[in-house]
C-alpha positions in Angstrom: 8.9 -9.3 12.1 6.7 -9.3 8.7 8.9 -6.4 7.5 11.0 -7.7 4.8 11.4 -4.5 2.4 12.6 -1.2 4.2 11.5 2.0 2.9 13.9 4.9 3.2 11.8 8.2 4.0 13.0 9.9 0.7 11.6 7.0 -1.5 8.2 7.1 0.4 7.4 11.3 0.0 8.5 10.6 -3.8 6.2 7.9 -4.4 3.2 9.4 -2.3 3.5 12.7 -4.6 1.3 10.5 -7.4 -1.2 10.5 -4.5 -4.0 13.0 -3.1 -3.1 11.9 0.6 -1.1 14.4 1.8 2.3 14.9 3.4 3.8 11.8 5.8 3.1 13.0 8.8 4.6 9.2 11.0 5.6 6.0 9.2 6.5 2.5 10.6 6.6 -1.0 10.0 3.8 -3.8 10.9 5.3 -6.7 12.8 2.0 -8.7 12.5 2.0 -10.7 8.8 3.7 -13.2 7.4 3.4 -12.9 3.5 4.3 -8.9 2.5 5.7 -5.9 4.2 3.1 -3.9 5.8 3.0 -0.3 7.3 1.4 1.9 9.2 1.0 5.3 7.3 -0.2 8.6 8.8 -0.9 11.2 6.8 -2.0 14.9 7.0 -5.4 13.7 5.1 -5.8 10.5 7.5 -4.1 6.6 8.2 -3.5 4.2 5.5 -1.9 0.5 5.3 1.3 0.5 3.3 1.4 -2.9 1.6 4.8 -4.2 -0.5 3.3 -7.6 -2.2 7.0 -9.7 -1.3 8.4 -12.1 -4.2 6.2 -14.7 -2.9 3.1 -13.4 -5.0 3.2 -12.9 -8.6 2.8 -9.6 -10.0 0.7 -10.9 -12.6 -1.8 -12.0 -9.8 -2.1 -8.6 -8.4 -5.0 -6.7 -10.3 -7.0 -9.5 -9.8 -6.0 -8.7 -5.8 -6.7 -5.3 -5.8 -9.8 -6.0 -8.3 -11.3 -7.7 -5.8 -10.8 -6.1 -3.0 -12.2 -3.0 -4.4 -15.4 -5.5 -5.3 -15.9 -6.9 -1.9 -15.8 -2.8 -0.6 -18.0 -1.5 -3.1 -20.6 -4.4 -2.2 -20.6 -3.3 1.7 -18.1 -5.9 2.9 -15.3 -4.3 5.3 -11.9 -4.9 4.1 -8.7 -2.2 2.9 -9.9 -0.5 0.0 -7.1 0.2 -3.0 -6.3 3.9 -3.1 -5.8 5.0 -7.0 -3.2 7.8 -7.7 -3.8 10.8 -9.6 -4.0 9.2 -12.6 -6.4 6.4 -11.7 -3.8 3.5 -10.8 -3.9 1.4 -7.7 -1.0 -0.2 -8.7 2.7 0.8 -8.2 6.4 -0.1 -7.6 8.2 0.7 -4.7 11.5 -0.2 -3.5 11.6 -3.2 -6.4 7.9 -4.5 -4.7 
């Protein structure tokens, strides 16, 4: 299973509320992966991808990561798009990840 970090429900509504997704409506782990924990997230303003970068990337390596992903999607390739917080930050901590 590619779920190395578990969530608890109460640490996942507090770090959504920097987000304009809505309220969790159904949450659960990704067994496919090998690298990071991954999950499915529903919301009650749509489905996202939940990804915890694990200790095997460095966290100085990840704006670069989400940089470019945001690149590729603005330039009509498919792939996840970052989703910024209120205040403009893609970037977070969760659960130490």
């Amino acid at each position: 299973m590619a779920v190395y970090t578990e969530v608890p429900y109460d640490e996942l509504a507090a770090f959504l509320r920097a987000y304009d997704i809505g309220d969790v409506v159904s949450f659960k782990g990704i067994a496919e992966g090998v690298e990071n924990s991954n999950y499915l997230l529903d919301t009650t303003q749509g489905r996202f991808i939940l990804t915890l970068y694990e200790k095997r990337v460095r966290p100085d390596d990840l704006p670069f990561f989400l940089g470019l992903l945001e690149h590729l999607s603005a330039n009509g390739l498919t792939c996840p798009q970052p989703v910024a917080g209120r205040d403009g930050q893609a970037l977070r901590e969760l659960c130490g990840r």
